[in-house]
C-alpha positions as CSV (number, residue, x, y, z in Angstrom):
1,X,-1.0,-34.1,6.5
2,X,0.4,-31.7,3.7
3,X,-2.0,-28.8,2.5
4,X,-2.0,-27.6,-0.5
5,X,-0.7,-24.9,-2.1
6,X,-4.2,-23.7,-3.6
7,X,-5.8,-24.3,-0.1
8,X,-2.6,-22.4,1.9
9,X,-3.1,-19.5,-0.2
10,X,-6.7,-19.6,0.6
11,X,-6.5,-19.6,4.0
12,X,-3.8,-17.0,4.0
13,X,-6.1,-14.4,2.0
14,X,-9.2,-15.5,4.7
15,X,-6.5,-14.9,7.8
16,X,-5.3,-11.3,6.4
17,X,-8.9,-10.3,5.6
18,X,-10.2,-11.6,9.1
19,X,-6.6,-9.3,10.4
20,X,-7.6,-6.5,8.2
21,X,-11.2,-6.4,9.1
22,X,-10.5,-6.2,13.2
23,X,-8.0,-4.0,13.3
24,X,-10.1,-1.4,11.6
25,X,-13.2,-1.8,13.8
26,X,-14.9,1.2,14.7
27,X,-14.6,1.3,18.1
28,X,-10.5,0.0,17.9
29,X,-7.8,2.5,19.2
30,X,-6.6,4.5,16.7
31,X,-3.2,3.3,15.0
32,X,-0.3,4.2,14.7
33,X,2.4,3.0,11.7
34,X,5.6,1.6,13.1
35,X,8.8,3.0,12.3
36,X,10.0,2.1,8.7
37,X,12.7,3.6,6.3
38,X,12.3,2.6,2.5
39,X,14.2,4.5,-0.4
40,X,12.4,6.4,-3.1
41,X,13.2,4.8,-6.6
42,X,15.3,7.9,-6.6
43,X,17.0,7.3,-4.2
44,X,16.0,9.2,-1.4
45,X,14.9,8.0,2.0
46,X,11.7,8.4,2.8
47,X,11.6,7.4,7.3
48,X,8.1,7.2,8.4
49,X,8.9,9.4,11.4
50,X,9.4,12.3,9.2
51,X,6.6,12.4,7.8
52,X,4.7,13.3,10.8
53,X,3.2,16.3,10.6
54,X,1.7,16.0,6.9
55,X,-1.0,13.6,5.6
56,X,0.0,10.7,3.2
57,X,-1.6,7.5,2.3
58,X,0.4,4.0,1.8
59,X,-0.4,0.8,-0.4
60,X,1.1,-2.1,-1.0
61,X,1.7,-3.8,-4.3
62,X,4.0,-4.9,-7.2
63,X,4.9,-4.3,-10.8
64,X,4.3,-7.4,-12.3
65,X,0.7,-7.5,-10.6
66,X,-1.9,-8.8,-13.4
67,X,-4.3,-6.8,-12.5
68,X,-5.3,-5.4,-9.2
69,X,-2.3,-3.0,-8.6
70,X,-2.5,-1.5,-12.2
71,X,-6.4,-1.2,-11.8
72,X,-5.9,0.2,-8.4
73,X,-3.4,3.0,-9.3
74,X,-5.5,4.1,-12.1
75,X,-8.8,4.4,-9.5
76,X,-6.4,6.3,-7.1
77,X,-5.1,8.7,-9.7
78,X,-8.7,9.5,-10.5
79,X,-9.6,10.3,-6.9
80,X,-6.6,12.3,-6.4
81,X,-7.6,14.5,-9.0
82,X,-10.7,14.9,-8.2
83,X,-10.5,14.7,-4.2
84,X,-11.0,18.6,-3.3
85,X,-8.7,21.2,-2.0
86,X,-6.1,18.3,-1.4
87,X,-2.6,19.6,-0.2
88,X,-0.3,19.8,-3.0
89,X,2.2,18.1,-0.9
90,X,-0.2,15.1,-0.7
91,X,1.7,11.9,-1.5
92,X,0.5,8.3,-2.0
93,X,3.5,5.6,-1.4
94,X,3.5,2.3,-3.5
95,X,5.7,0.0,-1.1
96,X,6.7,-2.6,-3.7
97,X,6.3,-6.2,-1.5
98,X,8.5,-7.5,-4.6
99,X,12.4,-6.1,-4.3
100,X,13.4,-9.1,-5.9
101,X,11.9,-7.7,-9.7
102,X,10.8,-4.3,-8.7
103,X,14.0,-2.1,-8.9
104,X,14.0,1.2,-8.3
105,X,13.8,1.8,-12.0
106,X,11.6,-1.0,-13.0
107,X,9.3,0.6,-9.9
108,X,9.7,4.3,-11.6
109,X,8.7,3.9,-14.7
110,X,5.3,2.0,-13.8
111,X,4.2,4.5,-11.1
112,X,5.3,7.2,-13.2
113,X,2.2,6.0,-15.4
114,X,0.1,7.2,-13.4
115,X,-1.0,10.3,-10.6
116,X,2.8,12.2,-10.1
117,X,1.7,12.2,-6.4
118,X,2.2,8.7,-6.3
119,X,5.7,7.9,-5.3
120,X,7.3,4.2,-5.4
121,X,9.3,2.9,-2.2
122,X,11.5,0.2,-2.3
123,X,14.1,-1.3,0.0
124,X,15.9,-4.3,1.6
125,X,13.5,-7.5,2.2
126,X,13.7,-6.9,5.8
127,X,12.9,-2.9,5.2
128,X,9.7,-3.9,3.5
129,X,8.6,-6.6,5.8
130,X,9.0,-3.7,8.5
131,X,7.2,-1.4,6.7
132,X,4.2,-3.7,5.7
133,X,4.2,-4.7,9.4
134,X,4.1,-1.1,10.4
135,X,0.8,-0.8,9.0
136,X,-0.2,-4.7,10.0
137,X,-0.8,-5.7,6.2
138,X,0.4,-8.2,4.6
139,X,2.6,-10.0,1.9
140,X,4.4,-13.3,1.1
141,X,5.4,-15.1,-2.2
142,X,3.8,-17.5,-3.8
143,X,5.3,-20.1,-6.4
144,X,3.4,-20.3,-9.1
145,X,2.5,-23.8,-11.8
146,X,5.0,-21.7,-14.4
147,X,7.9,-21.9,-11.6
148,X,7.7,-18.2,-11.4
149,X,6.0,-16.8,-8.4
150,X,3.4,-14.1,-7.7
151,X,2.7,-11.4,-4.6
152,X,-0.4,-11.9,-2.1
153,X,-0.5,-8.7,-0.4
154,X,-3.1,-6.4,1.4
155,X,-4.8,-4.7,-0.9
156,X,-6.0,-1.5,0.4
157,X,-4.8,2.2,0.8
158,X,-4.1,3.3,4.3
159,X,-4.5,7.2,4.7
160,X,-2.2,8.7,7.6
161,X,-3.3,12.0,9.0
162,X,-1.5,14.9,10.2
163,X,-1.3,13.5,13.5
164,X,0.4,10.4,12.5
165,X,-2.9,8.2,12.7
166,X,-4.1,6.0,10.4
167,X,-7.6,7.1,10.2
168,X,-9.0,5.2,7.1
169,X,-8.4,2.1,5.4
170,X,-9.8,2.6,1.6
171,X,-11.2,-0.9,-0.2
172,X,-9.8,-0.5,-3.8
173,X,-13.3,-1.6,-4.6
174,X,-14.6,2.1,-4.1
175,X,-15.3,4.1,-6.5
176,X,-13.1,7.0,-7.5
177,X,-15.4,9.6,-6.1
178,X,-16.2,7.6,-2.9
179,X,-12.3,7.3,-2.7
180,X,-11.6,10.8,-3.5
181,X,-14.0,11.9,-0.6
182,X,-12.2,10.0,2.3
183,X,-8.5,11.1,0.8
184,X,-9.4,14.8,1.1
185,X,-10.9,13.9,4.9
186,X,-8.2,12.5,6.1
187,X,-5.5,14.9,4.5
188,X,-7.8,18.0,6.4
């Protein structure tokens, strides 16, 4: 029996939430991010192991999103201006789940619309997939009626602590201030 596309896409987006959902239960062991190594879209590498030591926060999206990455970045530049006494060393990476259309400079100039703390990462197909598995989200294509294709992805910024724990997974459903409030906790 062949499903689908609609219905596939359906039950991919229940299965991620349903993965999302227990792996953040209160009472879970904290988690750890996998090693990953993107580049910066100038550039520079940016290896997950040397960032321990200093807070950060990591989502997952793509430039030619229609509306939820856009609409996110703009909520998250909000809370990071108004999330209190946050390190000035704070840093929020967009991992773009699209390498195939976001290059480095496509990926520059749309996150340079918004918060400067927010810094694109891009990288090999395999780099991503690494990196979004690091942090057990998740993305895949998917063809669209035009022939083109469009990005399912976890939606959601992970915040990293000083420790090297991700100790809060933020719904871009919050609002700013709510958002702002649980950036500045887990960068103490």
């Amino acid at each position: 029996m062949r499903i689908p596309p609609a219905v596939r896409a359906a039950l991919f987006a229940l299965l991620a939430a349903i993965v999302c959902l227990f792996a953040f239960e209160a009472d879970a062991d904290p988690m750890v991010p996998g090693p990953f190594t993107l580049k910066q879209t100038d550039g520079a590498t940016v290896d997950g192991a040397e960032l321990d030591g200093k807070p950060y926060g990591v989502m997952f999206g793509f430039t030619h999103c229609p509306d939820i990455c856009p609409t996110a970045l703009a909520e998250l530049s909000t809370a990071l201006a108004a999330a209190p006494d946050l390190r000035k060393d704070f840093r929020v990476y967009f991992v773009s789940v699209d390498p195939e259309r976001d290059t480095p400079q496509a990926l520059g100039a749309y996150v340079g619309a918004f918060d400067p703390r927010v810094v694109g990462l891009t990288g090999a197909p395999e780099d991503i997939a690494t990196a979004t598995q690091a942090f057990g989200a998740v993305a895949r294509k998917v063809p669209t009626k035009s022939g083109g294709y469009t990005m399912d992805h976890t939606a959601a910024l992970y915040l990293v602590d000083a420790n090297g724990i991700i100790v809060d997974r933020v719904s871009f459903k919050e609002p700013a201030d709510v958002m702002a409030k649980r950036i500045a906790a887990a960068a103490r």
